[in-house]
C-alpha positions as CSV (number, residue, x, y, z in Angstrom):
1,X,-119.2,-42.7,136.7
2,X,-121.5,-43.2,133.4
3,X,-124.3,-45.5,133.5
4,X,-122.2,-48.0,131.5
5,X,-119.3,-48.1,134.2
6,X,-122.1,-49.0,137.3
7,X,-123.3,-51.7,135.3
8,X,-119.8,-53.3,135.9
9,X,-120.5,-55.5,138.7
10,X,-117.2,-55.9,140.7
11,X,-116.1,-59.5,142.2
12,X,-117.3,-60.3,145.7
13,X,-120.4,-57.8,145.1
14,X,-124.2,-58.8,145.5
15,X,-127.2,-58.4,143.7
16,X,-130.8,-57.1,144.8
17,X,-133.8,-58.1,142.5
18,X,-136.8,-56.6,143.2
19,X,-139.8,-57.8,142.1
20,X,-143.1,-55.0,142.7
21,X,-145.9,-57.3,142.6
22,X,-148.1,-58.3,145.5
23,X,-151.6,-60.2,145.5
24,X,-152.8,-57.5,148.1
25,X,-151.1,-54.4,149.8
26,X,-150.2,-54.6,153.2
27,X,-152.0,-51.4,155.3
28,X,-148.2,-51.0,157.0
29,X,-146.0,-51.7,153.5
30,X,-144.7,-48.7,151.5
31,X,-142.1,-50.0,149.4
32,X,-142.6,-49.8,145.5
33,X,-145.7,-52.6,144.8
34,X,-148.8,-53.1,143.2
35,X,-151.6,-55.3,142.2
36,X,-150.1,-56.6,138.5
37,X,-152.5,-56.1,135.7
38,X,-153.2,-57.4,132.3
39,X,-149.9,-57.7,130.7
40,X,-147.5,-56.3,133.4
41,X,-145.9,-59.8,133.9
42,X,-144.9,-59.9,130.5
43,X,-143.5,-56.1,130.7
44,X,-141.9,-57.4,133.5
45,X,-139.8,-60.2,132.3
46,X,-139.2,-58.6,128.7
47,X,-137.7,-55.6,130.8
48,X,-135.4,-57.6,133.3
49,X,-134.0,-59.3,130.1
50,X,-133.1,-55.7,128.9
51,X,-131.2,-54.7,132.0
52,X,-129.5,-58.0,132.9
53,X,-128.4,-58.0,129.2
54,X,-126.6,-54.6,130.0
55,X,-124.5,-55.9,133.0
56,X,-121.2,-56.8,133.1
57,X,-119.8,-58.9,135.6
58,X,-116.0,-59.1,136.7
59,X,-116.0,-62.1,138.5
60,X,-118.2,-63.9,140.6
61,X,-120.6,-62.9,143.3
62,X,-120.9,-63.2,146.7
63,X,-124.8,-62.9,147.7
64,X,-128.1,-62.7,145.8
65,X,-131.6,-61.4,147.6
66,X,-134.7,-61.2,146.0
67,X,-137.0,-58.9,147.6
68,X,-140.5,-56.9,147.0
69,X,-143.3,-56.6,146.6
70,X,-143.4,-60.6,146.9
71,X,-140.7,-62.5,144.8
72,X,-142.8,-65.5,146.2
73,X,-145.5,-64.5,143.4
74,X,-143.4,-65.6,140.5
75,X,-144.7,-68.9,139.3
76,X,-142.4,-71.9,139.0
77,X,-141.3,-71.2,135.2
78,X,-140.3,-67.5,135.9
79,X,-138.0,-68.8,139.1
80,X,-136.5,-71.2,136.4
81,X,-136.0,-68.1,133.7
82,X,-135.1,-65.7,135.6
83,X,-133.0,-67.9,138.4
84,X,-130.6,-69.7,135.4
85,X,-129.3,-66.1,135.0
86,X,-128.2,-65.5,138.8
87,X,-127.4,-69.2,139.2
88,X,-124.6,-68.8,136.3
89,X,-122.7,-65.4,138.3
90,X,-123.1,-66.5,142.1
91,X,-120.1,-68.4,143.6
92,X,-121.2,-72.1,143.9
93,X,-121.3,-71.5,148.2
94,X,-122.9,-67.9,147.9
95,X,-125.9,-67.0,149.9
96,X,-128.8,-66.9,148.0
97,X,-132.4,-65.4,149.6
98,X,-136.2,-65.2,148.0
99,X,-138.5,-63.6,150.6
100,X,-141.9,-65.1,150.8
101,X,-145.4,-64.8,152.6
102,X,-147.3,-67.4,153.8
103,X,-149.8,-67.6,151.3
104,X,-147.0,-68.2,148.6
105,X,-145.2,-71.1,149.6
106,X,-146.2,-74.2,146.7
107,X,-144.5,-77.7,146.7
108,X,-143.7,-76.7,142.7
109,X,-141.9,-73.2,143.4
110,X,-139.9,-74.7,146.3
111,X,-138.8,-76.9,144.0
112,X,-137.9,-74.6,141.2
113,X,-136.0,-72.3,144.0
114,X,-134.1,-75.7,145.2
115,X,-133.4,-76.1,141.5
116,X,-131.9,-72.9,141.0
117,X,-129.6,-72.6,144.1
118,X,-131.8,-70.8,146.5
119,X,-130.8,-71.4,149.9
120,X,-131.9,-69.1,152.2
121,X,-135.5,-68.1,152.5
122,X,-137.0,-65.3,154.4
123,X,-141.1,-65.8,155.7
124,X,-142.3,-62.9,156.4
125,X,-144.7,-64.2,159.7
126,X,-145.0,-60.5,161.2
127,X,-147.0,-62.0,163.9
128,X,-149.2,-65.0,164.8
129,X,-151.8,-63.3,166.4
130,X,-154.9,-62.9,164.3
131,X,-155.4,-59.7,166.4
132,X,-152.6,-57.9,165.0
133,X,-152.5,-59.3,161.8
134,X,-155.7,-58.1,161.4
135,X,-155.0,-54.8,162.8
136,X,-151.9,-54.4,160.0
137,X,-154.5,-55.7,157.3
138,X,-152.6,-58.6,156.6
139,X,-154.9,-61.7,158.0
140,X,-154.1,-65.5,157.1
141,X,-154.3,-68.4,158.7
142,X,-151.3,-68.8,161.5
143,X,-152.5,-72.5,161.7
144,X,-150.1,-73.2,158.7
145,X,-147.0,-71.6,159.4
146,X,-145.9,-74.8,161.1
147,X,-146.5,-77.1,158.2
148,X,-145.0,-74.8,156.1
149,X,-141.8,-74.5,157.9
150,X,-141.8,-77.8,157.7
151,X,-141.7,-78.1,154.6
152,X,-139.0,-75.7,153.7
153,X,-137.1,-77.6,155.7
154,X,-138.1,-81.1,154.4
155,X,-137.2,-79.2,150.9
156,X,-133.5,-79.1,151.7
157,X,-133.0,-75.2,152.5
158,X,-129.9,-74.5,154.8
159,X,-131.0,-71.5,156.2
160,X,-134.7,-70.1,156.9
161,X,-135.5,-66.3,158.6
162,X,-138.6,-65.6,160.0
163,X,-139.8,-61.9,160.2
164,X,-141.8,-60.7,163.0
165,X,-142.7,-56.9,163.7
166,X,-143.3,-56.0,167.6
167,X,-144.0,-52.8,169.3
168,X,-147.4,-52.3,167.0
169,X,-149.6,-49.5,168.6
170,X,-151.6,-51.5,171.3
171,X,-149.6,-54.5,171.3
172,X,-149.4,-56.3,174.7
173,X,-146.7,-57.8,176.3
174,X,-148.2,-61.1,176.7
175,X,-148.9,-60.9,172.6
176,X,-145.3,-60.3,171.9
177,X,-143.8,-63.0,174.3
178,X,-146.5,-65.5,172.7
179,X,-145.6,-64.8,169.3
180,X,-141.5,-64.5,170.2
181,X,-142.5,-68.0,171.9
182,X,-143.9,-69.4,168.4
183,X,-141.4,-68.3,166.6
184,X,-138.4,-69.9,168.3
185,X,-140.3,-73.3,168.7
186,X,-140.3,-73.4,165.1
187,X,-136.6,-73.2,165.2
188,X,-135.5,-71.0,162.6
189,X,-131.9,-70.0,161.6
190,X,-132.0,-66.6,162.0
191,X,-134.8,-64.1,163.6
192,X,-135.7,-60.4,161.8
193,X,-137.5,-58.3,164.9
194,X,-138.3,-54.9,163.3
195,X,-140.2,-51.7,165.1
196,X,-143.2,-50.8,162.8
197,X,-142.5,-48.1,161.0
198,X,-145.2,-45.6,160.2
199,X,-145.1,-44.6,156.9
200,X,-147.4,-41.7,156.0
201,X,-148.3,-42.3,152.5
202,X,-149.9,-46.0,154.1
203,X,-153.4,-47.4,154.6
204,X,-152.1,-48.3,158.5
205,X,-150.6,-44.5,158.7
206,X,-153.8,-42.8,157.9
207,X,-156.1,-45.3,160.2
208,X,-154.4,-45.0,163.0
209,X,-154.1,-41.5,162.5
210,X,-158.1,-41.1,162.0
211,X,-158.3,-43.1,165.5
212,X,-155.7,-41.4,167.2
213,X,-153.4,-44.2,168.0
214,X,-149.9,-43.6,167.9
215,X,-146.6,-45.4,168.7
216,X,-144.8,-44.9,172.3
217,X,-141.0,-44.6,172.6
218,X,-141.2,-46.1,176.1
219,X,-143.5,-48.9,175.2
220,X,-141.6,-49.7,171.7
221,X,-138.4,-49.5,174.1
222,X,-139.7,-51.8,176.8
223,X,-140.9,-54.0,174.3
224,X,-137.5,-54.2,172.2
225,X,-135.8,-55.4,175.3
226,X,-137.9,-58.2,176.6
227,X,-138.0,-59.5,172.4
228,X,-133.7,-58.9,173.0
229,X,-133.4,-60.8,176.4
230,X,-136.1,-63.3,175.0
231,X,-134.2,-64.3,172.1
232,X,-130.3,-63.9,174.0
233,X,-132.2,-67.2,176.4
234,X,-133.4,-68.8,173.3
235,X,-129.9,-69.2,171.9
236,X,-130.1,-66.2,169.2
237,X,-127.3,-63.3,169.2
238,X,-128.0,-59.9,168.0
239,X,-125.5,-59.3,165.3
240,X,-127.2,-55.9,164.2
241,X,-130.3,-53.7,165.8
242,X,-133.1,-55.9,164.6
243,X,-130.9,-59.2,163.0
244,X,-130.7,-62.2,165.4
245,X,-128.7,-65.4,164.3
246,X,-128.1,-68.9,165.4
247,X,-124.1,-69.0,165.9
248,X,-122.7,-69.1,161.5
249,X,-126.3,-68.0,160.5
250,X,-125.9,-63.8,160.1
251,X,-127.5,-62.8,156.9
252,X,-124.5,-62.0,154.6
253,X,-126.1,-60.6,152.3
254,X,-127.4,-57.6,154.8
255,X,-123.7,-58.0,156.3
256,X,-122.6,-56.6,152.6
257,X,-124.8,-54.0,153.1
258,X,-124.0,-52.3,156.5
259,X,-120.3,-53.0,155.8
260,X,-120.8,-50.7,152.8
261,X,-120.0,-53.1,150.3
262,X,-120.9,-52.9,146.6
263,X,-124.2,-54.1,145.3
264,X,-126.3,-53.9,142.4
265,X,-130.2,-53.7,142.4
266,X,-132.6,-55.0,139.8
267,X,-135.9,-54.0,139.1
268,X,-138.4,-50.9,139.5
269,X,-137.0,-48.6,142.4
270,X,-134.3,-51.0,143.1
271,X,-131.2,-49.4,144.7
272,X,-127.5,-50.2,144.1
273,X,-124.2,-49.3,145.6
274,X,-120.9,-49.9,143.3
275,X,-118.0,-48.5,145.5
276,X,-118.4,-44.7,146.0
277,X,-121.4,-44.2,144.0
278,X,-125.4,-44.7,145.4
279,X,-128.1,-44.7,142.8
280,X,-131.7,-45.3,142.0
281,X,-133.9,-47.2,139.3
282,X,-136.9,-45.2,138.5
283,X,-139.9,-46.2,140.4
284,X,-142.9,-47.7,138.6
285,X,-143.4,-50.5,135.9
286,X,-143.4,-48.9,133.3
287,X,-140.6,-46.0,134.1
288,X,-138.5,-48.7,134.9
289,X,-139.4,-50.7,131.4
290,X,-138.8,-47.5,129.4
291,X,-135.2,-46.6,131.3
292,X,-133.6,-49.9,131.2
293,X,-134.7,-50.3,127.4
294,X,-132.8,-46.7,126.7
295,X,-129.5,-46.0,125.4
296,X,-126.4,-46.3,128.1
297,X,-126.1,-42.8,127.3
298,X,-129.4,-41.6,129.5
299,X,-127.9,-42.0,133.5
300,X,-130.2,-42.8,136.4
301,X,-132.2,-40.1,137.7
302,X,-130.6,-40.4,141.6
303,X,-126.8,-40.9,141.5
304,X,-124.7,-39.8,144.0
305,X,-121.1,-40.3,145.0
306,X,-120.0,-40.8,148.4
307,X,-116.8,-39.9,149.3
308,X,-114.3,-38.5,151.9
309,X,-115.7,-37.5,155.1
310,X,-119.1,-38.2,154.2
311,X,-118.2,-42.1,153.6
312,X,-116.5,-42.4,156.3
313,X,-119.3,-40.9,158.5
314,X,-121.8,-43.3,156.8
315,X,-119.3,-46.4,157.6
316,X,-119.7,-45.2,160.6
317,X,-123.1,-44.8,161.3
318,X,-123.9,-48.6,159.7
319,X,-120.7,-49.8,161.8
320,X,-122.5,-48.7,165.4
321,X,-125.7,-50.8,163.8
322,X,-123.7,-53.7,164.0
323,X,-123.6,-55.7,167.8
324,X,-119.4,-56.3,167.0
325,X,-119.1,-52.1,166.8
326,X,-116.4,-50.0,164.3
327,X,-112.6,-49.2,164.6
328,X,-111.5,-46.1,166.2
329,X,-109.2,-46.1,163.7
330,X,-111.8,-45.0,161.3
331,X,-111.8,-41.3,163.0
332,X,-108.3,-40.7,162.2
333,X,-109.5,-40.9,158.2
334,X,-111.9,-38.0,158.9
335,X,-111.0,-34.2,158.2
336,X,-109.3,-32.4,161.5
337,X,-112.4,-30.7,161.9
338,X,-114.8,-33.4,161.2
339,X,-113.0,-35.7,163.8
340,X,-112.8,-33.5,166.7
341,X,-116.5,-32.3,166.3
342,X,-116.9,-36.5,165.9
343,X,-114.9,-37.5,168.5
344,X,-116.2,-34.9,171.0
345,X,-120.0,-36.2,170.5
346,X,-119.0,-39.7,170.6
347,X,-117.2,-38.7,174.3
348,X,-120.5,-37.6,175.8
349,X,-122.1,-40.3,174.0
350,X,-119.8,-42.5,176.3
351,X,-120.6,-40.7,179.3
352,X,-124.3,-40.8,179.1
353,X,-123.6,-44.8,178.8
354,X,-124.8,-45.0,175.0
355,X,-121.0,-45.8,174.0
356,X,-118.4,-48.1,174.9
357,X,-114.8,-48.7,173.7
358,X,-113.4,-51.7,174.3
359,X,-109.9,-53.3,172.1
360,X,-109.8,-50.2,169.9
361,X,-113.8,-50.7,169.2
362,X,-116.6,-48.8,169.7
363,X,-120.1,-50.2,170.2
364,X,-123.1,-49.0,171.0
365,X,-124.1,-49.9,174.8
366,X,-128.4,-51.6,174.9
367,X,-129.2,-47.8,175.8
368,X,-127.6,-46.5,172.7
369,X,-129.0,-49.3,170.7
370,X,-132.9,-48.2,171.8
371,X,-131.7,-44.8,170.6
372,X,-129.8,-45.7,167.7
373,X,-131.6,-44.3,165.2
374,X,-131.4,-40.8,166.4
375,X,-127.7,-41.5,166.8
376,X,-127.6,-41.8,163.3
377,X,-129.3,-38.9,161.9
378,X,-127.3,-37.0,164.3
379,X,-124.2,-38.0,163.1
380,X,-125.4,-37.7,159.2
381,X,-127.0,-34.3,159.5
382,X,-124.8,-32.3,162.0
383,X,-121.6,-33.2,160.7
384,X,-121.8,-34.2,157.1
385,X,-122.2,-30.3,156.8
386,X,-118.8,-29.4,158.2
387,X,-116.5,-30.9,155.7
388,X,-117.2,-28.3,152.6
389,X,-114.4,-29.6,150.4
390,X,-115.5,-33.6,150.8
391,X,-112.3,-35.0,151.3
392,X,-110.8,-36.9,154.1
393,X,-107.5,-37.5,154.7
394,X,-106.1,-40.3,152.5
């Protein structure tokens, strides 16, 4: 597909805006971010107006998330500019999601996202303990979240997530229950739980490397089930591995994702997904300025197209993330040799007790959820490479 065919945006599809600007850089973070200098605000607005200028949109949207970096930077008038735009594409009861940190949450942006249509935001907490925060070098006050939760909801937002990370290298099980414990008394919507991931190219990757701490798989496991069994009590199911929702309150936007649905990304390193074909903005500010303000003619640097049996095993592979499991039925779309190898793995997968099938589902079991990760790279890498001709059966 040429780069002027992705910028169609189809009906029903979402959109991703990323926006790479932080006050200070995480130790754990390494998406694309950075500390904005003279002038990069205005590079950055002139440049979204270049590539929201070359999209084309069929029909309405279903789901809008802004992401970073910290889309809670953006002062009040750039919510208003750059929010009109998305405000005029998203069906009137889309679900619509700025992330913020603590330290960004003003009386004047909540009104500008409330304005807009915003309502669903995402605080990323990551823990109350000073402890830790400090440990990830990212302290604040934890006094506040309270009285800032209460005001988002005194603001009128339907839906608020709260991001916590557990299983940090040294972290207690007393910390994690206390800060599980905080979190549900402050009563949010939905619940993000993620496993820190090491990154090697961070500040937290090479500190903890220098002082020769390092995760545990048996700790990190022990750790994910008491945070599941903690938050199953408190009234939150687990839709996905790390997603946890009050009963109507699943992210759909995330939903879109892992059901392989088609999306569109904004901004520096921003990734998109229009049917069969996965692609790339170039990373950086100013690569990203200079591609989007080029002729249609130049096609992003990392496009490819997903199809056949690699598709399906991708469908898949995000279909097991998900709590309510895949169809069987999706093995019989495979190649012969593809679904036997499949089919086989996913047998002794059963046996071991990682896999169950239940109404022409299959789910992944608690013990295949601790190990689904390595579920997934197995499927990808071992048998991805047997289907040479890249078609499935139609």
């Amino acid at each position: 597909m040429s780069r002027a065919e992705l910028n169609q945006i189809p009906t029903g599809a979402a959109l991703y805006f990323h926006v790479p600007f932080c006050s200070s850089i995480c130790d754990f973070c390494a998406f694309d971010k950075a500390k904005p200098s003279p002038g990069d605000w205005d590079l950055f607005r002139k440049s979204f107006e270049f590539e929201w200028s070359s999209l084309y949109f069929e029909g309405n949207i279903d789901s809008v998330f802004w992401g970073g970096g910290t889309p809670g930077l953006l002062k009040s008038a750039d919510i208003l500019r750059f929010g009109e735009k998305f405000r005029e594409v998203i069906r009137p009861e889309g679900e619509w999601t700025v992330e913020l940190t603590p330290l960004c949450v003003t009386p004047e942006k909540m009104e500008a996202w409330k304005e807009v249509g915003v309502n669903r935001l995402s605080l990323g907490v990551q823990s109350f303990s000073p402890r830790l925060l400090e440990a990830m070098g990212r302290p604040y006050e934890t006094s506040k979240i309270e009285q800032i939760v209460s005001s988002i909801r005194s603001g009128g937002f339907a839906r608020l997530n709260l991001d916590l990370i557990i299983a940090f290298p040294g972290e207690s099980r007393e910390e994690l229950v206390a800060d599980l414990e905080k979190a549900v008394a402050l009563d949010p919507d939905h619940l993000s739980v993620y496993c820190l991931t090491l990154e090697e190219d961070t500040a937290l990757y090479a500190r903890l490397a220098k002082t020769g701490q390092a995760s545990d798989p048996e700790e990190e496991a022990d750790l994910y089930e008491i945070a599941w069994d903690f938050l199953d009590d408190a009234g939150y199911e687990q839709y996905e591995i790390s997603n946890f929702a009050k009963k109507g309150a699943r992210c759909h936007h995330h939903m879109n994702v892992w059901n392989m649905g088609s999306w569109r990304g904004l901004g520096p390193s921003a990734a998109s997904q229009i049917e069969e074909v996965r692609f790339q903005n170039p990373h950086g500010l100013r690569d990203w300025a200079e591609f989007v303000s080029s002729p249609e003619e130049l096609e992003f640097p990392d496009m490819v197209r997903t199809s056949g049996d690699e598709r399906l095993l991708e469908l898949l592979v995000f279909g097991l993330r998900m709590n309510d499991g895949v169809s069987e039925s999706i093995l019989g779309k495979l190649s012969d040799r593809v679904q036997s190898s499949v089919g086989d793995f996913l047998t002794r997968l059963e046996l071991e007790g990682h896999v169950t099938r239940k109404n022409s589902q299959l789910r992944l079991s608690r013990m295949g959820r601790l190990v689904a990760d390595e579920i997934s790279r197995c499927i990808l890498s071992k048998f991805s490479l047997h289907d040479q001709s890249g078609g499935g059966k139609s």
